[in-house]
C-alpha distance (Angstrom), angle and dihedral (degrees) to the residues before:
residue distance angle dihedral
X1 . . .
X2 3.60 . .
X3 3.70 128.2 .
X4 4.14 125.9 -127.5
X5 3.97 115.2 -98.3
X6 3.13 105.1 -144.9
X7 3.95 122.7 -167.6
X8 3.96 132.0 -178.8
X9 3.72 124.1 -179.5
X10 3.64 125.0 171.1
X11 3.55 123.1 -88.8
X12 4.07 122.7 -92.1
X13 4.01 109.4 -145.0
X14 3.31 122.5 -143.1
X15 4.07 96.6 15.8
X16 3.38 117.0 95.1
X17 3.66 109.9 162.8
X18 4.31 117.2 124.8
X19 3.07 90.8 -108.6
X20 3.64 93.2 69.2
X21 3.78 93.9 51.6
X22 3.73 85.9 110.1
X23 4.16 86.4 84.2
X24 4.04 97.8 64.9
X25 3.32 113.2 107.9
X26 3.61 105.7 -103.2
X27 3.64 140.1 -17.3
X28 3.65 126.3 175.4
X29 4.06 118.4 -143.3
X30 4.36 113.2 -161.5
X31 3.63 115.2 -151.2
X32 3.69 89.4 -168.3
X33 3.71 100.1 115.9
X34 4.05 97.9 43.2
X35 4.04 103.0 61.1
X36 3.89 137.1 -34.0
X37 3.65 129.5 -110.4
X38 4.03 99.6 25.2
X39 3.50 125.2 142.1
X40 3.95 144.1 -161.1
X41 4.09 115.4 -139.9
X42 3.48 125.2 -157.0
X43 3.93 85.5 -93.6
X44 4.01 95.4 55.4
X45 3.30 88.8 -100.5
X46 3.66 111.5 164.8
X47 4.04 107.0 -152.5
X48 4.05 145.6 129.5
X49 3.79 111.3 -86.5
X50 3.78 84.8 -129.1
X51 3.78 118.7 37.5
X52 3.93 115.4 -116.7
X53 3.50 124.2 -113.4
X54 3.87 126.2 -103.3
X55 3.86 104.3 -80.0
X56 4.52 81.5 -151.3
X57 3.92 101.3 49.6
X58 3.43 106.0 -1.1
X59 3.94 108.3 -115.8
X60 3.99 126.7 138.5
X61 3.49 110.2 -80.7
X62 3.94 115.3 -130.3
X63 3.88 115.1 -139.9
X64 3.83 116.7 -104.6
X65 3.82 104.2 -172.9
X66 3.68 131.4 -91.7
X67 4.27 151.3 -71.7
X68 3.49 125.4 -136.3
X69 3.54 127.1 -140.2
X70 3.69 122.5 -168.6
X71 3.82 140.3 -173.3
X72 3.57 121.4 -165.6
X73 3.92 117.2 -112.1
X74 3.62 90.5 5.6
X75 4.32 111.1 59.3
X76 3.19 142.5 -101.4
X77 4.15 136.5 -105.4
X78 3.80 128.2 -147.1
X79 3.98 107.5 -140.0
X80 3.88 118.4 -147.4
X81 4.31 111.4 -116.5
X82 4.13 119.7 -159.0
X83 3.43 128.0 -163.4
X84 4.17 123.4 -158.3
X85 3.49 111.0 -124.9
X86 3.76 95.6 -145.6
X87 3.64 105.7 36.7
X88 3.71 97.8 24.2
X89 3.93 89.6 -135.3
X90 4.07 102.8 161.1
X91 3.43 113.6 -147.8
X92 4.16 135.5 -179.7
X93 4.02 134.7 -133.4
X94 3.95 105.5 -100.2
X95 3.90 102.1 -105.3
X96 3.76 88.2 -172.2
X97 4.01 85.5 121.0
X98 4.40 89.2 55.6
X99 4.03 90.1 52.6
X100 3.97 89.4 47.8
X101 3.85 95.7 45.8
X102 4.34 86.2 48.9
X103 3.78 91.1 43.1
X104 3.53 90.6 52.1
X105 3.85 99.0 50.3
X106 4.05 84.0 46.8
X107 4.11 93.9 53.5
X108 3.72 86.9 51.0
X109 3.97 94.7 50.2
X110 3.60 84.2 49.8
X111 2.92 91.9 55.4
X112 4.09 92.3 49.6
X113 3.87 91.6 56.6
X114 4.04 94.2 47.7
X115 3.88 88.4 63.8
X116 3.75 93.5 40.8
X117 4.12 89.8 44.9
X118 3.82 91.8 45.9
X119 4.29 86.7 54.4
X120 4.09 80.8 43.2
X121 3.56 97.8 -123.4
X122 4.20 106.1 169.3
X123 3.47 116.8 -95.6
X124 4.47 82.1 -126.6
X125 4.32 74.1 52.4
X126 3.91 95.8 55.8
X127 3.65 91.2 45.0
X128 3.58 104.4 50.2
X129 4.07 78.8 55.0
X130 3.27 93.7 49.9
X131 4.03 91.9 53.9
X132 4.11 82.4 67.9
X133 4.10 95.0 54.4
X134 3.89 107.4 16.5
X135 3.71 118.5 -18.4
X136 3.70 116.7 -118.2
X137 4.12 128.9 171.8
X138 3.95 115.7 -112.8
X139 4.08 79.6 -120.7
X140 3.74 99.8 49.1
X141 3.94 85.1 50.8
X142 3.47 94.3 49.6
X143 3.49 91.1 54.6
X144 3.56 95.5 48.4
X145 3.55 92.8 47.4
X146 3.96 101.2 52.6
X147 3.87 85.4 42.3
X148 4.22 92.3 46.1
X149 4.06 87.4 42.4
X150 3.91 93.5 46.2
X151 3.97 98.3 50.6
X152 3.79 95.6 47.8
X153 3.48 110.6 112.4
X154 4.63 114.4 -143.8
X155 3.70 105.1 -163.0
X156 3.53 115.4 -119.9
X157 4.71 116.8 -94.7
X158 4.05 102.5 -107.8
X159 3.62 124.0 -148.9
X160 3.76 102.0 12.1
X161 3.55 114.6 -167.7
X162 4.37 101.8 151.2
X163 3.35 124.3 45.5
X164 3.72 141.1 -174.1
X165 3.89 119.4 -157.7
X166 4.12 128.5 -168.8
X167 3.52 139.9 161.0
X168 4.31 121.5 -141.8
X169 3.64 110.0 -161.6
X170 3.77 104.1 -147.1
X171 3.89 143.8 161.5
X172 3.98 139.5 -127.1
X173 3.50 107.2 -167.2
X174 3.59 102.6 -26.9
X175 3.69 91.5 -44.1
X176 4.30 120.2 114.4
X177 3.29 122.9 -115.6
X178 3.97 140.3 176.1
X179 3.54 127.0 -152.8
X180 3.43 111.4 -157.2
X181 3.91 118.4 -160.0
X182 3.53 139.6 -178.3
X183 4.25 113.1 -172.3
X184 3.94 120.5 -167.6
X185 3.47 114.3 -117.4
X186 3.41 104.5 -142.6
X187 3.97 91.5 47.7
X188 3.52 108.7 33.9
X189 3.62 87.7 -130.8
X190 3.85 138.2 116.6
X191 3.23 125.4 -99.8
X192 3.72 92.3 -177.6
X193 4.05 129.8 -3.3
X194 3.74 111.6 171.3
X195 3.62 146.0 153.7
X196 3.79 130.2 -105.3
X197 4.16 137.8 177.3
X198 4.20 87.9 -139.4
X199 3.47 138.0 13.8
X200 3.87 101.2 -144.9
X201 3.63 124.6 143.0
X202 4.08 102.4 -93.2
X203 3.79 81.5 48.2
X204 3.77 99.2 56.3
X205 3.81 97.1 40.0
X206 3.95 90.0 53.5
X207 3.84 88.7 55.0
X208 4.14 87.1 45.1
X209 3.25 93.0 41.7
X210 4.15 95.4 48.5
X211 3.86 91.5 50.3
X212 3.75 109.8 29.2
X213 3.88 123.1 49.7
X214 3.60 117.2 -121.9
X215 3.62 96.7 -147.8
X216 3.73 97.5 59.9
X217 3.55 132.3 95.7
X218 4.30 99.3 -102.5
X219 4.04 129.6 -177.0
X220 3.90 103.1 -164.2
X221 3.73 129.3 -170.7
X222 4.14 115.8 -149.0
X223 3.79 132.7 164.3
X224 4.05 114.1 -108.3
X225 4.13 89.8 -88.2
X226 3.99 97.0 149.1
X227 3.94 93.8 -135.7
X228 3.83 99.6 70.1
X229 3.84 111.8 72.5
X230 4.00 80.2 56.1
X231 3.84 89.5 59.7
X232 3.38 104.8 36.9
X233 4.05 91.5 54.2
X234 3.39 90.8 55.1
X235 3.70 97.3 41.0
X236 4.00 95.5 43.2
X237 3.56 109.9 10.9
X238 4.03 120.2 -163.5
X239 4.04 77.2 -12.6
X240 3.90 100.0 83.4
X241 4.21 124.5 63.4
X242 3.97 100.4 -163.2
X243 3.81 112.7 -150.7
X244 4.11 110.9 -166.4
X245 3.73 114.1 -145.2
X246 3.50 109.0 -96.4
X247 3.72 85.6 -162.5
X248 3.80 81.1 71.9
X249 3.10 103.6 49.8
X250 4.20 98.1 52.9
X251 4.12 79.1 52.1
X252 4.07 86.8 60.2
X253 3.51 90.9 44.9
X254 3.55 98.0 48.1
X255 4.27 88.0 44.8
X256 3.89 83.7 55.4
X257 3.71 90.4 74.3
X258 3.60 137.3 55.4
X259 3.62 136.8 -99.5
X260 3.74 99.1 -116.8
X261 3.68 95.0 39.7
X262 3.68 119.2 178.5
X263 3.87 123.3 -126.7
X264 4.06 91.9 -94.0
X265 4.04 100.4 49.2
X266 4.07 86.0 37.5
X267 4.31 87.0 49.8
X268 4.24 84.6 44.2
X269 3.98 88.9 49.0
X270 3.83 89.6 57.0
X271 3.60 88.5 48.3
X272 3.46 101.1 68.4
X273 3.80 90.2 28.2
X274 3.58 82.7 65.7
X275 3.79 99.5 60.7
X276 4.24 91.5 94.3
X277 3.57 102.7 9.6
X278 3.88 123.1 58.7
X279 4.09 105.3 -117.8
X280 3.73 89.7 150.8
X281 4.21 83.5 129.1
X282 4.05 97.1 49.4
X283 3.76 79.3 51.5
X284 3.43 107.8 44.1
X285 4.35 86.0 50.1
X286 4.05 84.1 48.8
X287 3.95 93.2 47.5
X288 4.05 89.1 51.4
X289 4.01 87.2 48.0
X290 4.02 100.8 40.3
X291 3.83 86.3 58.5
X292 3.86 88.9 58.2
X293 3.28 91.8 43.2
X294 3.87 102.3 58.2
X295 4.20 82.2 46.4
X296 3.94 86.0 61.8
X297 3.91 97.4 45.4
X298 4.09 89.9 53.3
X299 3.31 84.2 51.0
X300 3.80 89.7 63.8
X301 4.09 98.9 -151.5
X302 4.28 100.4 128.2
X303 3.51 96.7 -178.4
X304 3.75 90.6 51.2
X305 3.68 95.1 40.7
X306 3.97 92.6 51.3
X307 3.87 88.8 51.2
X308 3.87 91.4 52.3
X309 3.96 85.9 49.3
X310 3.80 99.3 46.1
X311 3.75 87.5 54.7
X312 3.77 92.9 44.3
X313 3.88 94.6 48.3
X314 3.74 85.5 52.0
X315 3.67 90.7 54.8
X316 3.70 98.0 45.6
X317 3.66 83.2 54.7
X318 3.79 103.6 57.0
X319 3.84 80.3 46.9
X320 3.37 99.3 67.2
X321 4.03 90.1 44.2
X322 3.42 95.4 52.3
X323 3.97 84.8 48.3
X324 3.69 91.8 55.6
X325 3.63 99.5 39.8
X326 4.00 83.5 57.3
X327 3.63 91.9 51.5
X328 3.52 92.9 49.9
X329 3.71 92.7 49.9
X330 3.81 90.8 50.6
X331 4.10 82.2 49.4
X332 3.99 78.5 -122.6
X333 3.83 128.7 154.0
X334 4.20 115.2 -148.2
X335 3.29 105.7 -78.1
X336 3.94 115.0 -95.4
X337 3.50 120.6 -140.5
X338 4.01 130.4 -116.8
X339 4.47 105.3 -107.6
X340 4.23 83.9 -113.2
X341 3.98 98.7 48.3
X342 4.20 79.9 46.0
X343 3.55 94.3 48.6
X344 3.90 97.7 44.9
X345 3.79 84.3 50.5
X346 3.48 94.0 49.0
X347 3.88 95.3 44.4
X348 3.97 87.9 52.9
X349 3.57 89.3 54.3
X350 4.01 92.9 52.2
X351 4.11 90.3 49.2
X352 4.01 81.5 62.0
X353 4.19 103.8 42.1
X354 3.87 88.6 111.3
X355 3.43 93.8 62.5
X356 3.63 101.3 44.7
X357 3.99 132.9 89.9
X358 3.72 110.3 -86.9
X359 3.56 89.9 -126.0
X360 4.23 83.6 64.4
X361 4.05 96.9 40.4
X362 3.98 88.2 56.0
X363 3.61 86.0 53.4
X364 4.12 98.0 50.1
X365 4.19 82.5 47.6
X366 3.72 90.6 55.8
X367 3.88 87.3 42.4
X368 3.59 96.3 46.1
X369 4.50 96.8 45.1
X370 4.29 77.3 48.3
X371 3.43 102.2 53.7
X372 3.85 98.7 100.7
X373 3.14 89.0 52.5
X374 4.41 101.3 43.8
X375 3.47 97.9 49.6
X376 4.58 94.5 44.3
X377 3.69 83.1 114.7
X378 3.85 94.6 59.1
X379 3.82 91.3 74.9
X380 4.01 106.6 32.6
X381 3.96 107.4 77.2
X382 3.56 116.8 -116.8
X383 4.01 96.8 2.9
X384 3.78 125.8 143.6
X385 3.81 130.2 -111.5
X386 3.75 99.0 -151.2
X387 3.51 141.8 48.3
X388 4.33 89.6 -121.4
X389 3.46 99.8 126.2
X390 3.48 96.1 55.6
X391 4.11 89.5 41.4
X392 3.72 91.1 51.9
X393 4.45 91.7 44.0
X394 4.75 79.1 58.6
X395 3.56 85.8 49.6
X396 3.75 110.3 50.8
X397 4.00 85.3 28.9
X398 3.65 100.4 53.9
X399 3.38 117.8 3.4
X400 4.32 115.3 -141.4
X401 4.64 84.9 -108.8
X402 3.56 92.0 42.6
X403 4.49 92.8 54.0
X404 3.97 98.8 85.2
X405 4.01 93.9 36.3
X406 4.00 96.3 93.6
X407 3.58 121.1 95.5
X408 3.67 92.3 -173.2
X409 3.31 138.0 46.2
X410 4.14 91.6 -136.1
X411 4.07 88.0 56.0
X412 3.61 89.6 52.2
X413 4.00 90.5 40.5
X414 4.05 88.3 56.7
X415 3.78 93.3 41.0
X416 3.45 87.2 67.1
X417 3.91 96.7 38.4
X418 4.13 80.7 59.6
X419 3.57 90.2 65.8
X420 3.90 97.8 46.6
X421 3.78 84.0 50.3
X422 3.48 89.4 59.5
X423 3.78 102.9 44.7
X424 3.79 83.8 44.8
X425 3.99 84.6 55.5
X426 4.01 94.6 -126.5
X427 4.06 96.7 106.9
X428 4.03 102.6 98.9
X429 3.70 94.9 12.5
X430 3.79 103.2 132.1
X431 3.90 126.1 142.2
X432 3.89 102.7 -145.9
X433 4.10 121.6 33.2
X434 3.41 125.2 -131.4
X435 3.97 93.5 -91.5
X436 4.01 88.6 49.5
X437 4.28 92.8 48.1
X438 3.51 90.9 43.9
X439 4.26 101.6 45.4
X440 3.80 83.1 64.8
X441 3.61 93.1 75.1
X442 3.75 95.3 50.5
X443 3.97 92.2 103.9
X444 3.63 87.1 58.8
X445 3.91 110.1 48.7
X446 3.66 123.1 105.7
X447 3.32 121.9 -100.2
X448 4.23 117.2 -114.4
């Protein structure tokens, strides 16, 4: 077994990057768990106490000086050589122990520049950090990174049963892209996230068809994109039950109407808004206000009447703040309704189409064709309604500034590899810290 090198320097004040570590006042280094039987000489010499014999005939080998190995910013390590006396076979110390001790304080810098890539600090960023623990080029980390990023292995999502799948249209240098992404439900991670040059239909059902199995029983979340019931019959048959975001669809509704909205189209948004969610209080306040309102237009005075709605609007608006903020307190979500209370809404609705805005009619057709397919989640236990999870994955993954930043298509390929790696819990997993990988190499920093 190996002894402890032990090494004491006197302290530098004032400097106190890692690489000066060398000046605390002792620090012990065990080589137990690299070899057996080496020694350190009063030289540094790193060598077996008792020569080895000639691997070709056997005999004692004599010693016949050393190698030195160096790293920059981290030491260097003189190697005992032999030389067999009979056969004159040379032969070096095994520095397996110096390559393990390096590749260890590499994983952990890795490891260092994942975290700071995934919060998309600039490679120029990372490096000017790094000058303050152990300077490193914005190249040489770039390298390191892309290499680090590409060799990680995610392990695959078992059992999937509910899915969420999106599309982010993207570009690398001017060129379009699609990711296409499918997340597990029960997870939150992805079972596939990958890069395309189109998104048409033979393209998305060989990226379903890679990652999901046909043949099994599948609950999949989509937005309201027209072309997808098409390909998932074909793809899964009677297998698949296709839940469209409702998400999506209050986003249509509220698109249907315009900016400056008056009292009546805003109390007619929150009508159909209402079908799944409970807004019976936005529309009760409405109600009470769309009755003044029509009193005001008889009257015929404009400017009065768009006074009186300017300081209604603004009203309405704090409203529904204050009605969110008290959700949030309550750590609430809006209140979703039961399938019957939707459907008895939505059958009200229909009785009225004739009397609606066309705009609104077109909408309660769509709604009406879709309803299979908006109210899936009624009837599978503990299935979602929206396509959030997969929404929320796009927004911590790649942020909306950070889409047109990639050069390449391989940066923007291990961007999003970051963020499996963190929903997969391996980003920032490292067994030593930077301090810990770097202490080992205290017996083998130059003095001064």
């Amino acid at each position: 077994m190996y002894g402890i090198v032990t090494v004491k320097q006197p302290a530098k004040i004032g400097d106190y990057t890692v690489s000066n570590l060398r000046h605390m006042n002792s620090f012990g280094f065990n080589f137990g768990e690299f070899s057996n039987d080496l020694e350190s000489t009063a030289d540094g010499i790193f060598r077996r106490a008792v020569p080895p014999l000639c691997p070709e005939c056997g005999v004692l080998m004599n010693r016949n000086g050393y190698n030195t190995y160096s790293k920059k910013y981290l030491g260097s390590i003189k190697m005992g050589r032999y030389l067999c006396p009979c056969c004159g076979k040379p032969l070096e110390e095994d520095r397996s122990f110096w390559e393990a001790l390096k590749n260890s304080f590499f994983g952990v810098m890795n490891v260092f520049y994942q975290q700071l890539r995934f919060y998309n600090v600039a490679y120029q960023g990372i490096s000017d950090v790094m000058k303050l623990v152990f300077p490193r080029g914005k190249t040489t980390i770039y390298n390191e990174f892309m290499e680090s990023v590409e060799k990680t292995y995610i392990p695959p999502v078992e059992d999937v049963l509910i899915v969420h799948y999106d599309e982010q249209h993207l570009k690398i240098g001017g060129t379009q892209k699609f990711r296409l992404t499918l997340l597990d439900d029960a997870t939150g991670r992805p079972i596939a996230d990958e890069l395309y040059d189109n998104k048409d239909s033979e393209t998305i059902k060989a990226f379903l068809g890679e990652y999901l199995n046909p043949d099994s029983c599948i609950f999949i979340v989509t937005d309201l994109a027209p072309g997808y019931p098409g390909i998932f019959d074909e793809l899964f048959g009677d297998n698949v039950v296709h839940q469209l975001c409702l998400l999506h669809l209050n986003k249509l509704i509220a698109g249907d109407f315009p900016r400056n909205a008056t009292i009546r189209q805003e109390l007619m948004k929150y009508r159909l808004l209402n079908i799944f969610y409970n807004r019976d209080a936005e529309i009760k306040m409405l109600e009470e206000m769309a009755a003044e309102e029509k009193r005001l237009i008889e009257q015929n005075d404009q400017k009065n009447y768009e006074a009186w709605l300017k300081e209604k609007i603004a009203d309405f608006r704090i409203f529904l703040h204050d009605q969110e903020l008290s959700r949030r307190r309550k750590e609430k979500n809006l209140e979703q309704r039961p399938y019957q209370e939707a459907l008895e809404i939505f059958t009200a609705l229909m009785a009225e189409i004739e009397s609606f805005e066309e705009s609104v009619q077109k909408r309660l057709k769509m709604i009406e064709k879709n309803w299979k397919g908006l109210t899936a989640f009624y009837f599978v236990e503990g299935a979602p309604a929206t396509n959030n999870l997969v929404e929320n994955y796009y927004g911590t993954s790649l942020k909306m500034h950070h889409k047109k930043q990639f050069r390449t298509e391989n940066g923007l390929k291990n961007q999003i590899k970051l963020s499996s790696m963190k929903r997969a819990g391996i980003l920032g997993k490292c067994k030593d810290t930077i301090l810990s990988a770097f202490s080992r190499f205290i017996p083998f920093l130059s003095p001064g």
